[in-house]
Structure formats: C-alpha cells, structure tokens
C-alpha positions in Angstrom: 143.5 171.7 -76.0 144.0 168.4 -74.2 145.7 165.6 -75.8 143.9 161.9 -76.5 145.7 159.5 -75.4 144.2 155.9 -76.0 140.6 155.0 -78.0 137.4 155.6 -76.9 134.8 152.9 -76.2 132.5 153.7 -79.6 135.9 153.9 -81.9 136.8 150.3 -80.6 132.9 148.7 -81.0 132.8 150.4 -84.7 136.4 148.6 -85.0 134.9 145.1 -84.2 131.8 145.6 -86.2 134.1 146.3 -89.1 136.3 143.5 -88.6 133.5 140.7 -87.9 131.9 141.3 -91.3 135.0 141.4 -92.9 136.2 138.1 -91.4 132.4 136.5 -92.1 132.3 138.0 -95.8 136.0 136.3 -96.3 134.3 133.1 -94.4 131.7 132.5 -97.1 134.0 133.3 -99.9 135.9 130.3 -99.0 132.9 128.5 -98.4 131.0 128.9 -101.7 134.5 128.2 -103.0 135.5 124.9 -101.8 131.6 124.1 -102.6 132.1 125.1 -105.9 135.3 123.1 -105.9 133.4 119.8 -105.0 131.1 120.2 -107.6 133.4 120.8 -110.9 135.2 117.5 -109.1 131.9 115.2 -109.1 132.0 117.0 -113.2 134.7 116.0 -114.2 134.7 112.6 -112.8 131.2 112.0 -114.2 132.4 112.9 -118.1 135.7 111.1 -117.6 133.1 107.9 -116.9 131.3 108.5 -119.9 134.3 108.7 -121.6 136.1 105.1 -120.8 132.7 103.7 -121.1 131.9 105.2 -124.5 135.7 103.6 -125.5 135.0 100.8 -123.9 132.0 100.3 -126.0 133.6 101.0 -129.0 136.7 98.2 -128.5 133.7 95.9 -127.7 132.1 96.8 -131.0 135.3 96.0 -133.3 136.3 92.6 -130.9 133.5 91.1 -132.7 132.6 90.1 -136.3 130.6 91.4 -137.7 131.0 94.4 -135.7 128.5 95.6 -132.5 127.7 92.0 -132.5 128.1 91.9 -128.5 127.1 95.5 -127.4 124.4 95.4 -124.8 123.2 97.6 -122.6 124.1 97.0 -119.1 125.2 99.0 -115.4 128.1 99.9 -113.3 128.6 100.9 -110.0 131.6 102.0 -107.5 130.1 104.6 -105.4 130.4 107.4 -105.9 129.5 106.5 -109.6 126.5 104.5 -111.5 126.2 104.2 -114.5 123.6 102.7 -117.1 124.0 102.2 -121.1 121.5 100.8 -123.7 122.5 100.0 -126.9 120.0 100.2 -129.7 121.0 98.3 -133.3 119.6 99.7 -136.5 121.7 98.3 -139.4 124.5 99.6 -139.6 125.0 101.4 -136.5 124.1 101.2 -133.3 123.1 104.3 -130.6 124.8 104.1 -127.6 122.7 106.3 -124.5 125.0 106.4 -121.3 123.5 108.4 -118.2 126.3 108.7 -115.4 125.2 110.0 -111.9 127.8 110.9 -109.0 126.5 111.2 -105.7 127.7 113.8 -103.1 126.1 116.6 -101.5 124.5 117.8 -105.0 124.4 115.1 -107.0 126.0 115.0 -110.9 124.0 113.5 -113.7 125.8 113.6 -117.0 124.5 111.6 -120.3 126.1 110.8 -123.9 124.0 109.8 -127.1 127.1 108.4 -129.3 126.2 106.3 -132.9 128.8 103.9 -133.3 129.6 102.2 -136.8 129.1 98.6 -137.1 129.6 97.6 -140.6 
C-alpha cells in the first residue's frame, strides 16, 4: 500500500469552503452585535433624557408659588436628541407628556406620561 504524502485537491477545496462560512458566520455575529450595541446606546440615552427633563420639570414646579405655576410645554434639541413636552393643568396637578426621539441609523422614540402635584 503506498503511502500519502501531502492533500489532495478536493480535501483542500472542502477545507476552504469550511473555513469561509465559518469566518462569514463569525462576520455577522459581530455585525448584528455591534448593531445591537448602537441601538440599546440611542435607549438609554433617550430615557436618561426623559429623566432630567421629567426632574427638571418637577424643580420648575416647586420654584414657583403656588406650585406648576410656570410649567409649559416647550422643545429641545442637540442632535442626536429632540425632545417635546406639554404640560396640561387640571387643579391640582398637572400631566406632564414628554416624547424623546434619537436619531441614528434606526431611530429611538421614547415617551413619559408623569402627573406632578401642584398644590
């Protein structure tokens, strides 16, 4: 029986094939993960924004007597963020609607209904 020495053509072409779809398989895990990665960062921006706004709201609310007395809806914007808020009064409270959207290749909208207490 005659020793192999070396591989033959087909063994090396199978070898490729296997290693090209492993390497592109890996390729758009990384991919879909660094996508993925972008979009929980626009998230979390975008409800960090409706937080400081939503306190922001609510130190404007007790700078004032009586309180809510200068809430007013209103807009922001440094890209990548705009935001909008309306304030509604009803007695003694006032709703607070904030919409936050952050732009990027998918953009992020985000909204908050608060009531804030203004007696």
């Amino acid at each position: 029986m005659p020793s192999r020495r070396g591989s033959s053509l087909l063994e090396v072409l199978v070898a490729l094939v296997v290693l090209t779809s492993t390497l592109g398989a890996a390729a758009g895990l990384v991919t879909g993960a660094a996508r993925a990665q972008g979009l929980a960062r626009q998230r979390v921006l975008a409800a960090l924004t409706l937080a400081e706004r939503i306190e922001a709201l609510r130190a404007a609310a007790g700078r004032t007597t009586p309180r809510c007395l200068a809430l007013a809806g209103g807009n922001a914007s440094s890209p990548p963020v705009t935001e909008t808020w309306s304030v509604t009064r009803s007695g003694a409270m006032a709703l607070v609607e904030l919409r936050v959207r952050v732009a990027g290749p998918v953009a992020v909208v985000d909204s908050l209904e608060a009531v804030l207490a203004c007696d």
